[in-house]
C-alpha positions in Angstrom: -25.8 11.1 30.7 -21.8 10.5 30.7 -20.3 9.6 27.3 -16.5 9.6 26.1 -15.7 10.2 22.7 -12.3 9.5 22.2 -11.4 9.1 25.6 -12.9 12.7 26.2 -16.0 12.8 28.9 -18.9 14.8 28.0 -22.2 15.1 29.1 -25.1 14.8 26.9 -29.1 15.0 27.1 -30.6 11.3 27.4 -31.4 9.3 24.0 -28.7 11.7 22.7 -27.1 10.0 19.3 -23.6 9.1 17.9 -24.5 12.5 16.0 -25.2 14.7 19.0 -21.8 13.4 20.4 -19.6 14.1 17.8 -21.4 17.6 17.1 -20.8 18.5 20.8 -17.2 17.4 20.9 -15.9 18.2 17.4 -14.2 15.1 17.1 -12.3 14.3 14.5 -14.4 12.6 11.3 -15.1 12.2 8.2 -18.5 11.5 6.5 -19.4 7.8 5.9 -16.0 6.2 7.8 -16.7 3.8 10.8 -17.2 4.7 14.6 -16.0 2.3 16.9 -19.0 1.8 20.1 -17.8 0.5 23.0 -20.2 -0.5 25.9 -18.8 -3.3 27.8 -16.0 -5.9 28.4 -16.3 -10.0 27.4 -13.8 -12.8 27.8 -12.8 -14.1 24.0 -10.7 -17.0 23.0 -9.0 -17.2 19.4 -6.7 -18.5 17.6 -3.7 -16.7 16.2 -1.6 -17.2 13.4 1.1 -19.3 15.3 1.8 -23.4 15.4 3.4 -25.4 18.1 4.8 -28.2 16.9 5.3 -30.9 19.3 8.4 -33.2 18.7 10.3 -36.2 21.0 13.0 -33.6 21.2 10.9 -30.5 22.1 8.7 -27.9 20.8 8.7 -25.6 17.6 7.2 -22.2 17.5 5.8 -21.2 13.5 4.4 -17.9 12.8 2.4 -17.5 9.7 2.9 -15.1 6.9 -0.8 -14.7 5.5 -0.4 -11.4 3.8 3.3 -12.7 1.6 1.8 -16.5 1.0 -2.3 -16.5 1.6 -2.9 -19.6 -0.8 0.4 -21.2 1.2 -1.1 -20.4 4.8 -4.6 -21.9 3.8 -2.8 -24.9 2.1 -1.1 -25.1 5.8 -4.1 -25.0 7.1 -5.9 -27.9 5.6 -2.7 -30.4 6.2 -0.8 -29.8 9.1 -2.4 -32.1 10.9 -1.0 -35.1 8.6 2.4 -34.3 10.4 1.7 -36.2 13.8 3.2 -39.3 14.5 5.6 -38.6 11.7 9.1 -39.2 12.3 11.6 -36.3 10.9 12.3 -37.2 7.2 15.8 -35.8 7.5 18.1 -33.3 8.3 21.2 -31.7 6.9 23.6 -28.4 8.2 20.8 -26.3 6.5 17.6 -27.8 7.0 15.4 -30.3 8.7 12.0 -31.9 6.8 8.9 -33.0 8.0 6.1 -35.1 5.7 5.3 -36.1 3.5 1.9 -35.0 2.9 -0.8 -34.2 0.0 -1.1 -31.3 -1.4 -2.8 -29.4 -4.7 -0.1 -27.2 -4.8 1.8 -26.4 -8.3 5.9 -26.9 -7.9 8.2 -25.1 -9.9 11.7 -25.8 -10.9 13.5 -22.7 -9.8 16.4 -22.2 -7.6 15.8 -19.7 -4.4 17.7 -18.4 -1.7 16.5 -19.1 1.7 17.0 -17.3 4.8 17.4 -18.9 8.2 14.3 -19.3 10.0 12.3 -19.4 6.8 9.7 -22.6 6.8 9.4 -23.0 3.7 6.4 -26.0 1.2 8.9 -28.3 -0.9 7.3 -30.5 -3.4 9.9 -33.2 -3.6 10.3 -34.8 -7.1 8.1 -31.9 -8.2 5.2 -33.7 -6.9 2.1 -32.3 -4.6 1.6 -35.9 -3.4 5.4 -35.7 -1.8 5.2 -32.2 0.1 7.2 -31.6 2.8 7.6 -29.1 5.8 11.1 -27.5 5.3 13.2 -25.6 7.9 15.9 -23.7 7.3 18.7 -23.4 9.7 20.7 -21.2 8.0 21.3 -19.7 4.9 21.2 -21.1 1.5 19.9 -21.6 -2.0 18.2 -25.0 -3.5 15.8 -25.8 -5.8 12.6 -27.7 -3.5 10.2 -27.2 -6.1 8.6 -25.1 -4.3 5.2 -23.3 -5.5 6.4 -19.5 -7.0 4.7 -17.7 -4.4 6.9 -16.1 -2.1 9.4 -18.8 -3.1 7.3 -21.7 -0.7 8.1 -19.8 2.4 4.9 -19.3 4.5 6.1 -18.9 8.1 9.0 -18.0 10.5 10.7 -20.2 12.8 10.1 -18.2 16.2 10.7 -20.4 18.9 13.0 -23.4 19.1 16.2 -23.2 17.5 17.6 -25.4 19.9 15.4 -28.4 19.6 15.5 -27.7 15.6 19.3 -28.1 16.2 18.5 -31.3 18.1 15.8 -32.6 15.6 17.0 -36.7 14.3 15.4 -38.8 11.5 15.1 -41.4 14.7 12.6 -38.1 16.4 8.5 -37.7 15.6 6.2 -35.0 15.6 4.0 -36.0 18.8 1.3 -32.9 17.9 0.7 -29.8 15.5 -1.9 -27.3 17.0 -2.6 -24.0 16.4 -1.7 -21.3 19.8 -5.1 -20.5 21.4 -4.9 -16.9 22.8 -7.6 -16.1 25.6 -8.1 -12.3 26.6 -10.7 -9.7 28.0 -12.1 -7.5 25.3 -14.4 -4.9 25.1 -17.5 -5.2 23.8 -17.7 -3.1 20.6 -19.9 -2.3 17.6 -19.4 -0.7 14.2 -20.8 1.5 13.7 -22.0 3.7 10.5 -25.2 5.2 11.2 -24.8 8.3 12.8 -28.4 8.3 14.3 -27.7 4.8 16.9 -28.6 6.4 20.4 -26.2 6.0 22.8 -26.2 5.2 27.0 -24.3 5.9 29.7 -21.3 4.8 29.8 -20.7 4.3 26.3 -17.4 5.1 24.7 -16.8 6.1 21.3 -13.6 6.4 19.1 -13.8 8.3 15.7 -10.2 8.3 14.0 -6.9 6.6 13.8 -4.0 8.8 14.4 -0.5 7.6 13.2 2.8 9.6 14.2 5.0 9.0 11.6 8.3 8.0 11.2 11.4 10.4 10.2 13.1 7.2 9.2 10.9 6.4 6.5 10.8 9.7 4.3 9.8 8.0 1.1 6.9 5.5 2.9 5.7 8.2 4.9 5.2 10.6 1.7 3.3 7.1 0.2 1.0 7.2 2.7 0.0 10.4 2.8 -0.7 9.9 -0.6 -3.0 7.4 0.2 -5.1 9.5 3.1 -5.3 12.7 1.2 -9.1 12.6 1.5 -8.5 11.9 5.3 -9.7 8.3 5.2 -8.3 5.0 4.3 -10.8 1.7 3.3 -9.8 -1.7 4.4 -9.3 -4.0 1.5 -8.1 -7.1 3.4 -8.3 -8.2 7.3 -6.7 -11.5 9.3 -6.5 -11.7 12.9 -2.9 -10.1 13.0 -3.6 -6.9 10.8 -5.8 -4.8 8.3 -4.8 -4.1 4.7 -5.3 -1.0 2.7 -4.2 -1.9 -1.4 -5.4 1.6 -3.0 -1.4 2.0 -4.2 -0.3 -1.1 -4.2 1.8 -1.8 -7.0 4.4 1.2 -6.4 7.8 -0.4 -5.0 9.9 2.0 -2.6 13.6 2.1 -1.4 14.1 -0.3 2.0 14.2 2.5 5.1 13.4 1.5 8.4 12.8 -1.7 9.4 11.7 -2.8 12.7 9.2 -5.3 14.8 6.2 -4.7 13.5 4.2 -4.6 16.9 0.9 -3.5 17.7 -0.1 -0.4 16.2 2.3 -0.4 13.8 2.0 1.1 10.2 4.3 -0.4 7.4 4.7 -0.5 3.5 5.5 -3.1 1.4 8.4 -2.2 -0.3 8.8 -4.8 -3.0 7.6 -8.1 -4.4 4.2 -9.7 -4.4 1.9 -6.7 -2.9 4.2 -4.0 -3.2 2.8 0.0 -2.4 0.1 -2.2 0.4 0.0 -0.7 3.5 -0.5 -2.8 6.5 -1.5 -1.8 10.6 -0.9 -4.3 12.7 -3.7 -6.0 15.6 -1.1 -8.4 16.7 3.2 -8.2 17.5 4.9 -9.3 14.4 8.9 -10.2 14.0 10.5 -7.4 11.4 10.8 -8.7 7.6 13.2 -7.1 5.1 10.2 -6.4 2.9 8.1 -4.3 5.4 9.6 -0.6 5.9 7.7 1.1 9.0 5.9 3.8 8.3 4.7 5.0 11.9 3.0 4.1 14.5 -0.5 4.4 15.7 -0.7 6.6 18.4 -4.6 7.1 19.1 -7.8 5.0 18.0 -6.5 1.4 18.2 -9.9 0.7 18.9 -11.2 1.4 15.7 -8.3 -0.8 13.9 -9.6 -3.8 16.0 -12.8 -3.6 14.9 -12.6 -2.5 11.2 -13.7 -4.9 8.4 -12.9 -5.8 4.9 -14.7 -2.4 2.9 -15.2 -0.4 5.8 -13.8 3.2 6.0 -11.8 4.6 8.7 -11.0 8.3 9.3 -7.0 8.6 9.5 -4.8 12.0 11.0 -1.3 12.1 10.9 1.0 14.3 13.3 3.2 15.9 12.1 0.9 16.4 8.8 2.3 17.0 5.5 3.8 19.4 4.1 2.8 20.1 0.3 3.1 23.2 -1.3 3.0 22.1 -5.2 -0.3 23.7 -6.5 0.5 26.6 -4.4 1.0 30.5 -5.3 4.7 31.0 -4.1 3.1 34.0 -1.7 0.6 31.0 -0.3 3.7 28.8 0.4 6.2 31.5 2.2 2.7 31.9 4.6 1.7 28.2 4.7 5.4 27.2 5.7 5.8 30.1 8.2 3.3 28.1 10.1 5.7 25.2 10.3 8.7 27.1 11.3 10.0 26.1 7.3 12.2 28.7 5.5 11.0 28.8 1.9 13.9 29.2 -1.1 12.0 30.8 -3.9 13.3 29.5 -7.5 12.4 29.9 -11.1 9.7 32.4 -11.2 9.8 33.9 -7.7 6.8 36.5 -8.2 3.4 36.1 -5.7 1.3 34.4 -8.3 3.9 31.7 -9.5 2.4 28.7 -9.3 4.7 26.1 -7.1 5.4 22.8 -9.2 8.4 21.0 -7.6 9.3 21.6 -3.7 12.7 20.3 -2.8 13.0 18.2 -0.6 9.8 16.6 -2.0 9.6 14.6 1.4 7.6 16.0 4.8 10.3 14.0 6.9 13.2 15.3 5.2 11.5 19.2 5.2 11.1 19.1 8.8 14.7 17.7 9.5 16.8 20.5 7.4 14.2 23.2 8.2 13.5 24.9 4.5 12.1 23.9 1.2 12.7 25.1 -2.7 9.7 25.8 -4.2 10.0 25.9 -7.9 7.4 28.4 -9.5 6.2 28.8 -12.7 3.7 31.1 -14.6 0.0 29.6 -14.0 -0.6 29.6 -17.9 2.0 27.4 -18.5 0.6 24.7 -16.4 -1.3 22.3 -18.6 -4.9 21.5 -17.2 -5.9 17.9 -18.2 -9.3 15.4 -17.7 -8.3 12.0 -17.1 -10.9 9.7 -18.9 -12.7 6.8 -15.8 -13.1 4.3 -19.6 -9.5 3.9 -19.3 -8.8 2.9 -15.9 -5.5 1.3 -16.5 -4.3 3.6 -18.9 -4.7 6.6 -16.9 -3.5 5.0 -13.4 -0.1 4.6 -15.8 -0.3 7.9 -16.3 -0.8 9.2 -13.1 2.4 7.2 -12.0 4.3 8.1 -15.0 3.7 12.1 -14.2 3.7 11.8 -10.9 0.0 12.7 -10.2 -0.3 10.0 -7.5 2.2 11.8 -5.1 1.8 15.2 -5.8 -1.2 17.7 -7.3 0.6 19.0 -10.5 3.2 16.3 -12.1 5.4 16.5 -15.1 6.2 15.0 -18.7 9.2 15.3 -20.6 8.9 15.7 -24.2 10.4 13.3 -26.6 8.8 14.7 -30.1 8.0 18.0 -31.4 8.5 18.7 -34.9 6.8 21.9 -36.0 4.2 21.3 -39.0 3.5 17.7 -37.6 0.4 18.3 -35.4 1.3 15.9 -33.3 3.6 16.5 -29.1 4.9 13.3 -27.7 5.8 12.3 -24.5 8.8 10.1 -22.8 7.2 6.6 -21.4 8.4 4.4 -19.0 8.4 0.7 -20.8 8.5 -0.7 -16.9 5.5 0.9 -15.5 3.3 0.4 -18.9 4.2 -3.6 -18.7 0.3 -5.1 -19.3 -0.8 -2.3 -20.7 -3.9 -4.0 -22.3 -5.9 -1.9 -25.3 -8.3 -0.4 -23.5 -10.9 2.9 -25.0 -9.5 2.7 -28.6 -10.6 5.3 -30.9 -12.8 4.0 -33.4 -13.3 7.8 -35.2 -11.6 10.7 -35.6 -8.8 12.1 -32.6 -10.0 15.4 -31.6 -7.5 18.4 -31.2 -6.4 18.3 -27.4 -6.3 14.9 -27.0 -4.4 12.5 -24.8 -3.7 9.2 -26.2 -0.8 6.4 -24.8 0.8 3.3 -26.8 -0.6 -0.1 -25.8 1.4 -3.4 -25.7 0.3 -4.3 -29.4 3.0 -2.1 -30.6 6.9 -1.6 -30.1 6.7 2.0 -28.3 4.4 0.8 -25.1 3.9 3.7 -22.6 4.6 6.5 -25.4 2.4 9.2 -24.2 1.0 12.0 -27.2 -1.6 14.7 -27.6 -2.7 15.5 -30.9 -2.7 19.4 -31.7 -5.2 18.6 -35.0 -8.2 16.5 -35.4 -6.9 12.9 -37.2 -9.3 10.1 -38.9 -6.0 7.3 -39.3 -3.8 7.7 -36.3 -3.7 8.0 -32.5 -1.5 11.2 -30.9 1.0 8.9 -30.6 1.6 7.8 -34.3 -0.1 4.5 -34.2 -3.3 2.8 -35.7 -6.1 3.3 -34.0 -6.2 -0.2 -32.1 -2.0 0.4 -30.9 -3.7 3.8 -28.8 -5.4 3.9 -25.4 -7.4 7.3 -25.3 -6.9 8.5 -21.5 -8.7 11.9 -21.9 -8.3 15.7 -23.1 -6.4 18.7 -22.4 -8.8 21.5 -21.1 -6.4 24.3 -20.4 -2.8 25.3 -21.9 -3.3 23.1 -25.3 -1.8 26.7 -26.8 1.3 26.0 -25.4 2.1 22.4 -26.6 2.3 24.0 -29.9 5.6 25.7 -28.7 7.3 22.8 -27.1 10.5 21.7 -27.6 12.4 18.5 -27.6 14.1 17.9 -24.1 11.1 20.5 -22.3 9.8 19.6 -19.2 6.0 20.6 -19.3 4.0 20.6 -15.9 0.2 18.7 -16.0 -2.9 19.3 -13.5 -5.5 16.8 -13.3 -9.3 18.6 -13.3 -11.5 16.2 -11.8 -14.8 15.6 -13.7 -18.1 16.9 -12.4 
């Protein structure tokens, strides 16, 4: 029988399994993720994140924004039908308003700027009970009581204008209903077990590969970050996109911004969800917020079909370029392949260890054709075991040193007295905001280990390592409940002992097991 695996043909033996087919074609996969199984087409009606609004003056066109305002879109959801046979409330230069209506929603009493096209959830008099619908035609700042998330505004203005222009207090909204969208669509399974016997005809698709950007340096880098492994896992889905949170947190510069249409890849670059990557099912007008990483490229199939928790195998091309954890000998070779110059620095001998490559960016690398590639002598790199008791503590850390982006990161130190037993680290007070006590020492600090202030005390984020054992105080000088143990030095704890203050000292994470 016929099969295609990733658009490939290939001929199999019958009762031949997903298996057999990715063993005969090599296809691109990694152990676990999801395989998209298509064996047929079906006619599918849905509805999509987009309102028509039906006034005496014309028709309104509302897109949604469920990944900057979820609770807002559902609240939408529940009332927008309270709007018929409403007349317009009012209008003014910068807005028109629709209602009122009920909500549950909790106002605020902050002033916000608004952009035009922005539909914003004002809560007139600060009360649920007189929300209304809010336009904005161009513009401006007010206070609408609006709830704090994403300052009331839950969807865009997308078709209209003129008839918003138009809009009267003497006009009504005739209808509110949501666009129906009615297609052809294969018929397609997920599937995880490898062992599902296949039949002819059948198509599979393995992987999602994204071409990157060389707009977006800094996003890019993020999301290679976040497919080191070769695989992402779906943390949210809506009709118009899948989610992937696994860095979210970690704000980046803006860079390119564009439509974000079908198959494209974007970051978050700020605000409420910041670090979450996003791939997009559905054409989606460009926000501020959203820089684009890439676009998809191959395996659409398998983005249409993944879930909330499933795994998906991801490539990039061009792939990145990383040669921190390197021997400066296994750089000059590994960038030779790439057509990359390498720059030795610092200590340029074969067996230097490579700690910081400059630019530190694939996008940037590739445009100016050559790379510094710092090198150091392998027994100064500390080798450290990160502690899984301290979740929060040590994902702090791994931002602070830069062990999310890169395999070897850095501290700087801030302490070292000779005689005191006791190497401390430069913190960042912004990243370590919420840093809860977590694995406090109850006993005695061992010799080696790692220990970071907790907000109980003045000097949150302070990182230390304790060079002696201690029954009264935590490597960073505080009581015992001020200190979040994060794990041990394994390797180099020799050379703490000679630090200085102002030294920059270079950390690799040894995974346990």
């Amino acid at each position: 029988m016929f099969v295609k695996v990733n658009g490939a043909e290939v001929e199999l033996l019958d009762g031949s399994t997903v298996r057999d087919a990715l063993e005969a074609t090599d296809a691109p996969y990694v152990e676990g993720t999801l395989v998209c199984l298509i064996s047929g087409t079906r006619e599918l009606e849905r509805t999509i994140d987009t309102y028509r609004i039906r006034t005496t003056a014309g028709s309104i066109l509302l897109e949604l924004l469920p990944e900057e305002a979820p609770a807002l879109v559902e609240e939408w959801r529940s009332i927008y039908t309270g709007l018929e046979n409403m007349r317009i409330r009012w209008t003014t230069p910068s807005e028109i308003a629709m209602g009122p209506l009920r909500t549950e929603l909790e106002p605020s009493r902050d002033e916000f700027t608004y952009d035009e096209d922005e539909v914003i959830m004002s809560l007139s008099g600060f009360s649920p009970d007189s929300t209304h619908i809010i336009i904005s035609k161009e513009p401006h700042s007010a206070v609408y009581g609006v709830p704090r998330e994403n300052r009331g505004v839950f969807a865009r203005l997308t078709g209209g204008k003129r008839t918003v222009e138009r809009l009267t207090p003497d006009d009504m909204v005739k209808s509110v209903e949501p666009v129906v969208e009615r297609k052809s669509i294969v018929e397609s399974a997920a599937v995880t077990d490898l062992n599902t016997e296949l039949e002819e005809g059948n198509q599979l698709f393995t992987y999602v590969k994204v071409k990157p950007s060389p707009e977006s340096p800094q996003s890019v880098e993020h999301f290679f970050s976040m497919v080191e492994d070769g695989k992402l896992r779906v943390d949210y889905e809506a009709n118009s996109f899948i989610g992937f949170y696994s860095l979210q947190g970690i704000k980046k510069d803006p860079e390119k911004i564009d439509k974000r249409n079908r198959g494209a890849v974007t970051l978050r670059n700020t605000g409420r969800g910041s670090g979450r990557v996003y791939i997009y099912r559905e054409d989606r007008v460009s926000t501020p917020s959203h820089n684009l990483i890439g676009h998809v490229t191959e395996g659409m199939e398998l983005v249409d079909i993944a879930g909330e928790g499933d795994q998906i195998t991801v490539e990039c091309e061009p792939g990145r370029i990383m040669t921190v954890a390197m021997t400066q000998k296994e750089a000059e070779e590994y960038l030779r392949g790439y057509g990359i110059e390498q720059i030795r620095e610092g200590i340029m001998d074969d067996d230097a260890i490579v700690v910081v490559q400059d630019p530190p960016y694939t996008m940037d690398i590739l445009r100016e054709g050559k790379v510094r590639t710092l090198g150091i002598d392998p027994d100064k790199i500390l080798e450290i075991e990160l502690d899984p008791a301290a979740p929060r503590s040590s994902w702090y850390f791994r931002r602070l040193t830069g062990l999310i982006d890169t395999p070897i990161g850095s501290l700087k130190v801030h302490f070292a007295f000779p005689g005191m037993k006791v190497v401390m680290f430069e913190g960042d007070k912004s990243l370590a905001k919420g840093l809860i006590p977590e694995n406090t020492p109850e006993r005695c600090v061992k010799k080696g280990n790692i220990g970071i202030t907790n907000m109980s005390r003045r000097h949150i984020g302070m990182v230390g390592v304790r060079l002696e054992d201690n029954d009264e105080y935590g490597p960073t000088g505080e009581p015992f409940n001020g200190t979040n143990m994060i794990g041990k030095i394994t390797g180099g704890i020799e050379n703490v002992e000679k630090l200085k203050e102002g030294d920059t000292v270079y950390v690799r994470e040894r995974k346990r097991g």
